[in-house]
ZAPA-369164 format. One record per residue (C-alpha): z, x, y. Coordinates in steps of 0.2 Angstrom, whole numbers, plus 5000, padded with zeros to 4 digits. Last residue first. Example, Ala and Ser with C-alpha at 12.3 -4.5 7.8 and 13.67 -1.06 7.14 Angstrom:
// residues 2
+------+------+------+
|    Z |    X |    Y |
+------+------+------+
| 5036 | 5068 | 4995 |
| 5039 | 5062 | 4978 |
+------+------+------+
// end
This chain:
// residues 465
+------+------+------+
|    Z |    X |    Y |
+------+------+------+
| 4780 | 5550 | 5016 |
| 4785 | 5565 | 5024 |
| 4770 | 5573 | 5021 |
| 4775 | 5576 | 5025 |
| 4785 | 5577 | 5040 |
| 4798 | 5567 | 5035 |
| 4796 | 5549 | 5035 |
| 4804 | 5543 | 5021 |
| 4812 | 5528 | 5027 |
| 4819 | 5515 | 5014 |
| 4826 | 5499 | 5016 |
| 4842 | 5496 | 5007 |
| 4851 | 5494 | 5025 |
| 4839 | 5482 | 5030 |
| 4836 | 5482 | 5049 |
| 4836 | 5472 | 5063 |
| 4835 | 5480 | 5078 |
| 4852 | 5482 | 5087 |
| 4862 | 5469 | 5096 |
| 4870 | 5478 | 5109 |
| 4887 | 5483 | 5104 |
| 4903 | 5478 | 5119 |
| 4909 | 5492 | 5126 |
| 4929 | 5498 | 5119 |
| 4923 | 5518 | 5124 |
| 4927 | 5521 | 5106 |
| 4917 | 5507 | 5098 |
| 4905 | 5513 | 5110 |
| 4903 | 5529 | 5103 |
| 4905 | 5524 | 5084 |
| 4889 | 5514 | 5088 |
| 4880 | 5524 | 5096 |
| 4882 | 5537 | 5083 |
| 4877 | 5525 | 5070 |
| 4860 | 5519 | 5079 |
| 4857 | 5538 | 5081 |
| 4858 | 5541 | 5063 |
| 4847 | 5524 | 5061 |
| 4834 | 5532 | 5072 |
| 4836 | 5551 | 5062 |
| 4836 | 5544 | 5043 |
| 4819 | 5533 | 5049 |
| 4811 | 5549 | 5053 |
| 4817 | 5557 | 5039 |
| 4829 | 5568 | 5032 |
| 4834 | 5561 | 5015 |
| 4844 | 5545 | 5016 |
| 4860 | 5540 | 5013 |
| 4864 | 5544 | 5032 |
| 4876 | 5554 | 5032 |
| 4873 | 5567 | 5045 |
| 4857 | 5576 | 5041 |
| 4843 | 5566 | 5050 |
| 4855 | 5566 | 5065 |
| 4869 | 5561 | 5077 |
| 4888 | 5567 | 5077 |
| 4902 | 5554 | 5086 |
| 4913 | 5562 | 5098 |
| 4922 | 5548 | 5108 |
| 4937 | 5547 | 5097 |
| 4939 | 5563 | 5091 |
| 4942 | 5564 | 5069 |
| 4922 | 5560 | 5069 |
| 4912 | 5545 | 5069 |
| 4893 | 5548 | 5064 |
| 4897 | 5550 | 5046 |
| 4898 | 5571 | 5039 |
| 4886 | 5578 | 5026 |
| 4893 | 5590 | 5018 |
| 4899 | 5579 | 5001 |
| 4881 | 5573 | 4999 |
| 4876 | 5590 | 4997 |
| 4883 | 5594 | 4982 |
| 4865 | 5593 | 4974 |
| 4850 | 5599 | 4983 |
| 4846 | 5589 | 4997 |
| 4843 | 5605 | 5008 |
| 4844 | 5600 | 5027 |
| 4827 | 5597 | 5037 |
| 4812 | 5610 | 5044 |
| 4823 | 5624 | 5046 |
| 4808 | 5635 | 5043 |
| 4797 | 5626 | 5051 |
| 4781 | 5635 | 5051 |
| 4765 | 5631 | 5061 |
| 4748 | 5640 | 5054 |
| 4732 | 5639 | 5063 |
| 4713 | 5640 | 5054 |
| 4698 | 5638 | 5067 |
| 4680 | 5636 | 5067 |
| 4682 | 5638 | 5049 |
| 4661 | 5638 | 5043 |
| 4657 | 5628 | 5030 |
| 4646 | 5632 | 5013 |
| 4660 | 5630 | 5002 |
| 4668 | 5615 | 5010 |
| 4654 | 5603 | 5006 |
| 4663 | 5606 | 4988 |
| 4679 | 5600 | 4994 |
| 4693 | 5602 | 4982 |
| 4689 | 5618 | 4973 |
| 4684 | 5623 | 4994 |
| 4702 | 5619 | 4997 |
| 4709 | 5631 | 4987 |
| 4697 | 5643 | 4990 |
| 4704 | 5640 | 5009 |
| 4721 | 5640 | 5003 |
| 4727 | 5656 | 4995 |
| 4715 | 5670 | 5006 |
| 4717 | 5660 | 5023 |
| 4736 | 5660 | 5019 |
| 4737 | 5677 | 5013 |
| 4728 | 5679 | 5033 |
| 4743 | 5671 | 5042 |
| 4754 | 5680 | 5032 |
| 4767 | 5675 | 5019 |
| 4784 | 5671 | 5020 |
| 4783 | 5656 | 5024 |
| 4770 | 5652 | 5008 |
| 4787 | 5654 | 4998 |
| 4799 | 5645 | 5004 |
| 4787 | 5629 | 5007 |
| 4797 | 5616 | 5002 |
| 4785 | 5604 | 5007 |
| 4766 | 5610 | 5014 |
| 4755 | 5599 | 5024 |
| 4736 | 5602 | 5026 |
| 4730 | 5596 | 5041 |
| 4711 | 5595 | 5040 |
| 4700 | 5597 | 5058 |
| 4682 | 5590 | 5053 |
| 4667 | 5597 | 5068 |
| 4652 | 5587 | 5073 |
| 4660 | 5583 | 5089 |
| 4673 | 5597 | 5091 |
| 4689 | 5589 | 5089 |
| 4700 | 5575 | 5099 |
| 4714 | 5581 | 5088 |
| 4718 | 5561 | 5085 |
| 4699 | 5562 | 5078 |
| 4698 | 5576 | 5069 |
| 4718 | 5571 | 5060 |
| 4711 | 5571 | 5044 |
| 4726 | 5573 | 5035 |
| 4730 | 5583 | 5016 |
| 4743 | 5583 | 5007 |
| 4748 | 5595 | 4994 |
| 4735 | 5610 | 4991 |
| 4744 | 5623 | 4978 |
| 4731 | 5616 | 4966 |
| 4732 | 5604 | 4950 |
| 4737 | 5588 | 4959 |
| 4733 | 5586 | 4976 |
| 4737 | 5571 | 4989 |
| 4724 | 5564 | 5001 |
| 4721 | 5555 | 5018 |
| 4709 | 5552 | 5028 |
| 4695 | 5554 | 5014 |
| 4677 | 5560 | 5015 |
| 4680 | 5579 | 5018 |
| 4670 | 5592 | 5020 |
| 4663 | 5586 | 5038 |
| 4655 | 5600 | 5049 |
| 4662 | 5617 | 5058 |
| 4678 | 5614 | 5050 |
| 4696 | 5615 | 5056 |
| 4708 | 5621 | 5047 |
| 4730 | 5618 | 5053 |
| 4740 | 5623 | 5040 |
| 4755 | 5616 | 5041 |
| 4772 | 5626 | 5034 |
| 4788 | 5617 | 5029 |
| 4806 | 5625 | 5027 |
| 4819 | 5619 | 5017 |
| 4838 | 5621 | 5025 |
| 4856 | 5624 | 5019 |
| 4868 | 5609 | 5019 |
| 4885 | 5625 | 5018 |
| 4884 | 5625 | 5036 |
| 4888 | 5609 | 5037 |
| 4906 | 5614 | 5031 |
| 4910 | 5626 | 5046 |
| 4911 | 5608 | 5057 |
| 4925 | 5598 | 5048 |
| 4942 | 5609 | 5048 |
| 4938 | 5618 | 5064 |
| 4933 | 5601 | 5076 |
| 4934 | 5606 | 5091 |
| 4932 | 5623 | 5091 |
| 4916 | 5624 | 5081 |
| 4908 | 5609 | 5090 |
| 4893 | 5620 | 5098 |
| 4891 | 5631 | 5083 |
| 4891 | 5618 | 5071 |
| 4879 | 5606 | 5082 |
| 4866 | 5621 | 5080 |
| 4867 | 5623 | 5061 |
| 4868 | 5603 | 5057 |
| 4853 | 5600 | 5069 |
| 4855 | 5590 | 5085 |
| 4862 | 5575 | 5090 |
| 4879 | 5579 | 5099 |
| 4885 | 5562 | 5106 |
| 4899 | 5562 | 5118 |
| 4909 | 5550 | 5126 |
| 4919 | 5547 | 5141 |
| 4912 | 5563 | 5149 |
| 4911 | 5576 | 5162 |
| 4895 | 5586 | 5162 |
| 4900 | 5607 | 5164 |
| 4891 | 5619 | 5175 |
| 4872 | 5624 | 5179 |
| 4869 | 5633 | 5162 |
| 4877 | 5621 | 5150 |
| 4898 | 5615 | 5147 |
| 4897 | 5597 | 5138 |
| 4916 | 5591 | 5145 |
| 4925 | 5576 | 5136 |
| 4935 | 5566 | 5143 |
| 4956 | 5561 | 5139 |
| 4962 | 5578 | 5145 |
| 4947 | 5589 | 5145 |
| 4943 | 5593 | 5126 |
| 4926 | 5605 | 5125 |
| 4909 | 5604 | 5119 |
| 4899 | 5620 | 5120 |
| 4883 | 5629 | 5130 |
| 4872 | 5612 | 5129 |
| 4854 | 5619 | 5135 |
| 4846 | 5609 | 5150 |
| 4826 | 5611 | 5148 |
| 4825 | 5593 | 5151 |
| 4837 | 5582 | 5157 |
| 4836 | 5564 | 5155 |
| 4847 | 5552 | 5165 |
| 4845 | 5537 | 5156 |
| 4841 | 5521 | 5167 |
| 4834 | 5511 | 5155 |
| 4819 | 5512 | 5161 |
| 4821 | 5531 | 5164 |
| 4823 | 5532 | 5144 |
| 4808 | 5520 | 5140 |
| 4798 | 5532 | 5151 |
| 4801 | 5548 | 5142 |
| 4802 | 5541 | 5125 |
| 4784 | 5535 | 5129 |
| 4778 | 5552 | 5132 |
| 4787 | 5560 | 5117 |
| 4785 | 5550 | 5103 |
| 4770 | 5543 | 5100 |
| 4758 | 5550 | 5114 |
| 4766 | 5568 | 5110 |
| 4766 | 5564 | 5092 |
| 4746 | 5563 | 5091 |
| 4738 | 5545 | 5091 |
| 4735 | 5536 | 5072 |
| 4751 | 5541 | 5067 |
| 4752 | 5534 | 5050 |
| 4761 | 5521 | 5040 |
| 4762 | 5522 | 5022 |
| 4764 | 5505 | 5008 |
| 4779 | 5509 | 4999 |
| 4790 | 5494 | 5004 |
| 4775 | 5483 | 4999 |
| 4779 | 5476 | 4981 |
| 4796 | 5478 | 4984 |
| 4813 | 5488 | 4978 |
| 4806 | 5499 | 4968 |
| 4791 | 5509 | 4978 |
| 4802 | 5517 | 4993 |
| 4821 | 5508 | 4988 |
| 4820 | 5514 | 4971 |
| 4811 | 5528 | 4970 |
| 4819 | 5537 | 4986 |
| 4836 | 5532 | 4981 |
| 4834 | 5537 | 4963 |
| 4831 | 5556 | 4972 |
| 4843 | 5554 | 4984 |
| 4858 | 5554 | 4970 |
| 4848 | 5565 | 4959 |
| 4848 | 5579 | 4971 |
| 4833 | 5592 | 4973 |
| 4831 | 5607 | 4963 |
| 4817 | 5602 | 4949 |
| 4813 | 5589 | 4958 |
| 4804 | 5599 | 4970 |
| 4810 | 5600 | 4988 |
| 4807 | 5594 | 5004 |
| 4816 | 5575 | 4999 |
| 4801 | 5565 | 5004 |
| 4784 | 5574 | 5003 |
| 4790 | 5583 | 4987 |
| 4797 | 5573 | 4977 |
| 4783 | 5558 | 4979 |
| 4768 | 5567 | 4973 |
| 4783 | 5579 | 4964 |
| 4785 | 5563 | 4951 |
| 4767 | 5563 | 4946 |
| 4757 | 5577 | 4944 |
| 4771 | 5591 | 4944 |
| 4784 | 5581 | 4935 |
| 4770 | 5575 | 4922 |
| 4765 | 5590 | 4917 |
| 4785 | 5600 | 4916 |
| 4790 | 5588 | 4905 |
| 4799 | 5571 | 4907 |
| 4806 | 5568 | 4891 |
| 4821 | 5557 | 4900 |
| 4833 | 5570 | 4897 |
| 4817 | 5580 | 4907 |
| 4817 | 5569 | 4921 |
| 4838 | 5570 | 4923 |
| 4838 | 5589 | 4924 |
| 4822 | 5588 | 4936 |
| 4833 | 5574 | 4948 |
| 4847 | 5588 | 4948 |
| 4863 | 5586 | 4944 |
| 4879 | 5584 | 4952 |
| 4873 | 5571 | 4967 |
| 4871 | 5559 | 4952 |
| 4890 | 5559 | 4953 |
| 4892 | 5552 | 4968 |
| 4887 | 5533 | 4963 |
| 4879 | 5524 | 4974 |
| 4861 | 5523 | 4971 |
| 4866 | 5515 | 4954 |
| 4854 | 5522 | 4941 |
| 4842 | 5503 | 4934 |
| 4826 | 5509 | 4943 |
| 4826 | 5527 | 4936 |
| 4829 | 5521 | 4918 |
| 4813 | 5509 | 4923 |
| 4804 | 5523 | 4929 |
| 4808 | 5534 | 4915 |
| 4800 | 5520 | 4904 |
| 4785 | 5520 | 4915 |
| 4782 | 5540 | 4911 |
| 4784 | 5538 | 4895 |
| 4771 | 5528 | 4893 |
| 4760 | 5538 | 4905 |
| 4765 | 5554 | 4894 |
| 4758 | 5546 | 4877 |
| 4745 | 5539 | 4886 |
| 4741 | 5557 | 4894 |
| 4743 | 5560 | 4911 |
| 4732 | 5567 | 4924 |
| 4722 | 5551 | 4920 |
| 4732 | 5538 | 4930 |
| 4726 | 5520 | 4922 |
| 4743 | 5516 | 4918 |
| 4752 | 5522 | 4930 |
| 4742 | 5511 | 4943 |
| 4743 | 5495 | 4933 |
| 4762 | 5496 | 4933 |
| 4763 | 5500 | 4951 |
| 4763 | 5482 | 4956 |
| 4775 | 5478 | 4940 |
| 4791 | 5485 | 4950 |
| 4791 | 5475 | 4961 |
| 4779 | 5459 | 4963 |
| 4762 | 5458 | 4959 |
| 4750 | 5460 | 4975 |
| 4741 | 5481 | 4964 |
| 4746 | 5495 | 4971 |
| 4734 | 5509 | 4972 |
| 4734 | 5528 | 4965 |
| 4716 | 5531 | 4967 |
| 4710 | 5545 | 4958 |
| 4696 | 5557 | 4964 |
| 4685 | 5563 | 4951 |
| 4691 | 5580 | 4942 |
| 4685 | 5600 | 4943 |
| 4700 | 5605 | 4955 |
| 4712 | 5588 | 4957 |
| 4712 | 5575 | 4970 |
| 4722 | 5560 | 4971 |
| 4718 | 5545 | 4982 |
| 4734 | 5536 | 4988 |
| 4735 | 5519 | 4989 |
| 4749 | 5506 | 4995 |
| 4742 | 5491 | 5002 |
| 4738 | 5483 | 5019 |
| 4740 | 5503 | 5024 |
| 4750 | 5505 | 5041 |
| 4744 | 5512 | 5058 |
| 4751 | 5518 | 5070 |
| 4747 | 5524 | 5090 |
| 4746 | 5505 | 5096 |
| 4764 | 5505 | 5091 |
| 4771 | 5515 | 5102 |
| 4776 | 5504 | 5116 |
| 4794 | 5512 | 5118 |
| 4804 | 5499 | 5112 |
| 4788 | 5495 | 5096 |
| 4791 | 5513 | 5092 |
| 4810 | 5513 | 5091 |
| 4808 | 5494 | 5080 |
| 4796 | 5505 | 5067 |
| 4811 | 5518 | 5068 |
| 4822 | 5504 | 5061 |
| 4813 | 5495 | 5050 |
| 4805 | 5509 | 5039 |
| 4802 | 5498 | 5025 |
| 4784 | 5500 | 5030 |
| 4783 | 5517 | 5025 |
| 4783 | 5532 | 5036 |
| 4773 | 5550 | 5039 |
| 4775 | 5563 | 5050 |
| 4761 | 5578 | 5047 |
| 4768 | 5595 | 5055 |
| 4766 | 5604 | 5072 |
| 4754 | 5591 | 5078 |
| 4740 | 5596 | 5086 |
| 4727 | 5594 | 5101 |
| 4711 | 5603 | 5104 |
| 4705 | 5613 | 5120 |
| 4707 | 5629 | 5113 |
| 4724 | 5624 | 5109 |
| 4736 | 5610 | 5113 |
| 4753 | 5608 | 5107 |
| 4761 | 5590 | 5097 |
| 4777 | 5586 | 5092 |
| 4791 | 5582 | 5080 |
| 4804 | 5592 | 5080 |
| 4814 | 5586 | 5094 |
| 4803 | 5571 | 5100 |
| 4807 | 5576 | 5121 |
| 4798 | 5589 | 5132 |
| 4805 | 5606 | 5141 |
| 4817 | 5609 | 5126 |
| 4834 | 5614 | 5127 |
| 4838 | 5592 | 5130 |
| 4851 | 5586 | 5140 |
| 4852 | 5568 | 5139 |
| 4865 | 5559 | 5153 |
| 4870 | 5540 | 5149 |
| 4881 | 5528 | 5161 |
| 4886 | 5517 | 5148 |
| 4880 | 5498 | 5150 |
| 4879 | 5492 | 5132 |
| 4861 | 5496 | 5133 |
| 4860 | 5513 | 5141 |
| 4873 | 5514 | 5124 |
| 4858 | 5509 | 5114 |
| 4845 | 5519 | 5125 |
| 4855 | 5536 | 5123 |
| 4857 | 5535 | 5104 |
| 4841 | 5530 | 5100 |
| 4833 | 5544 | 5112 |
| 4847 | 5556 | 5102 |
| 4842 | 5551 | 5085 |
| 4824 | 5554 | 5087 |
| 4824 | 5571 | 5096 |
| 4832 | 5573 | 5113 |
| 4847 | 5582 | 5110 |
| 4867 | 5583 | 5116 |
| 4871 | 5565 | 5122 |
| 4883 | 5562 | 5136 |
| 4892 | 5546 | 5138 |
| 4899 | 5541 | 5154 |
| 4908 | 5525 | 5158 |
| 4904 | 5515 | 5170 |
| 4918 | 5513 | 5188 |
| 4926 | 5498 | 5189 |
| 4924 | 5491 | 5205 |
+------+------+------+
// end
């Protein structure tokens, strides 16, 4: 009888569940070792005081096909939601609310009307603004040398200024990339326009997790892998990745994993370290992708403030903010708001209490029912290598899933993707890996979700949008 063959994957966030169910699939016998006592990688949920959070605020759009199909394989989809239409209400100190909404014409003229009612610009700016969007619209995506220059350096050729970047193009900048477009990479920046609100009228439209990340993610991930029959091992760490013969031998605390295959999907610093020796001339490289850090501030109210589930600001160092009282399972009476901080370099190195002192008056310009509430609770969670720096050059440094070693592919929101890191980026990363795994191992390719390959995920953790 012939005898499986073995993969092991190195991670149990999004890319390596994907990877390990896809080549559970194609009939691999498949080990996940996993540092961490639960699965979901960095995205997950801790209780506290009785109440339950998320450690950021993952978002994704409906064009995100392929972590979308994850969800519906793990019988997650009753924890999301999606909008039947693209909106975002905008808040600024002083100002009514705005509602940024797109209108049932086709791309690109369903955000036309939007633009052009938008008050934090100026007719002269809103104009302008449209034209940049169609200049935006008609870059090619694949063209490397838009990774030279920065999507801020291209805005203001396009008389872009410093006002209308910061209330327009970072509300999508920001939540996306994790960084402002004044450092992040043209080439993912024209991406993100043009397949998240360019390329159809409803591409854009957000989905939300309705139920916290633990019941999303990491519970059903669980028991979709031992359906599968994937041996999953928590709290295992992954020492190094060595050459044995033909195999493969992942080296951890309780002795070494023989295997056919390998799939190391964890972050770009980590998986450097572990495949250092196997692959010199690659692996110091990814190094050089950098991080961006994002912060979560976590209030919660001793009554209602806010009226909106969702909200982006304009005019205040708030960004995004989430009503997440209910998925919290919150104090009855009490409002617990998740405010989601991108390329937060500076507010990570501030204190829990300079935090308190920037952002609740910061909110209370927001929320006037705000000034008069008592904060019941206010908790910070910092990621400060939250995803890879998409600044430009960094295209070049990040490697495909299929490396120089047969049998060792490389998982990951920051392998090469196209895309910015993003749950959708991580699921087809996975998908990738998978693939380049059993192409090597000669097994036959399940059939995977369908999936456009235009389509544009920007889940990150917010937003994350």
């Amino acid at each position: 009888m012939t005898r499986a063959r073995r993969v092991v994957v190195v991670g149990g966030g999004l890319a390596g569940i994907t990877a390990a169910l896809e080549c559970a699939d194609a009939g691999a016998a498949v080990t996940l070792v996993e540092v961490r006592r639960r699965l979901g990688g960095a995205a997950y949920s801790f209780e506290r005081e009785g109440m339950t959070f998320d450690n950021g605020q993952h978002v994704f759009l409906r064009c995100c096909t392929a972590y979308r199909a994850l969800l519906g394989r793990m019988g997650s989809e009753r924890h999301v939601r999606i909008q039947p239409r693209l909106e975002i209400p905008v808040l600024k100190p002083g100002a009514r609310p705005v509602l940024l909404r797109r209108s049932r014409l086709p791309a690109p003229l369903h955000l036309a009307g939007a633009l052009a009612r938008y008050p934090h610009l100026s007719l002269a700016q809103r104009l302008r603004a449209g034209l940049a969007a169609r200049a935006l619209g008609n870059l090619d995506a694949g063209d490397g040398a838009l990774d030279q220059v920065t999507l801020g350096e291209w805005l203001s050729r396009h008389r872009q200024g410093p006002e209308a970047v910061s209330a327009l193009w970072d509300l999508i900048a920001l939540p996306t990339l994790n960084l402002p477009a004044a450092s992040a990479s043209l080439l993912l920046g024209a991406f993100v326009f043009q397949t998240g609100l360019l390329s159809s009228a409803d591409a854009g439209d957000i989905g939300f997790h309705s139920g916290t990340l633990a019941e999303t993610i990491s519970e059903p991930a669980a028991g979709a892998l031992e359906q599968a029959g994937v041996d999953a091992r928590l709290g295992w760490r992954a020492e190094s990745v060595q050459r044995q013969g033909s195999a493969f031998v992942v080296a951890g605390p309780e002795g070494g994993l023989i295997a056919d295959a390998v799939i190391v999907a964890v972050p770009h610093a980590r998986a450097a370290v572990l495949l250092q020796s196997l692959l010199p001339a690659s692996a110091p490289a990814w190094a050089g992708l950098g991080s961006s850090p994002i912060i979560n501030l976590h209030v919660v109210y001793d009554r209602r403030v806010c009226e909106h589930a969702f909200l982006a600001g304009v005019g205040t160092p708030v960004q995004y903010v989430f009503d997440r009282s209910r998925a919290a399972r919150a104090p009855v009476g009490c409002q617990y708001l998740a405010v989601s901080l991108s390329a937060a370099e500076r507010e990570m190195a501030m204190s829990v209490q300079a935090l308190r002192e920037r952002y609740l008056p910061a909110l209370e310009e927001l929320f006037g029912g705000a000034r008069g509430a008592r904060v019941v609770q206010f908790r910070v969670t910092r990621e400060h290598a939250a995803t890879f720096r998409p600044s430009p050059g960094s295209a070049a440094r990040r490697p495909t899933a299929r490396t120089s070693l047969p049998g060792l592919a490389l998982a990951g929101a920051w392998t090469d993707t196209g895309w910015p890191a993003t749950l959708e980026g991580a699921v087809r990363s996975g998908h990738a890996a998978a693939n380049a795994a059993l192409h090597a191992l000669e097994l036959e390719h399940p059939e995977a979700p369908a999936s456009d390959s235009a389509a544009f995920a920007a889940s990150a953790r917010v937003p994350s949008a």
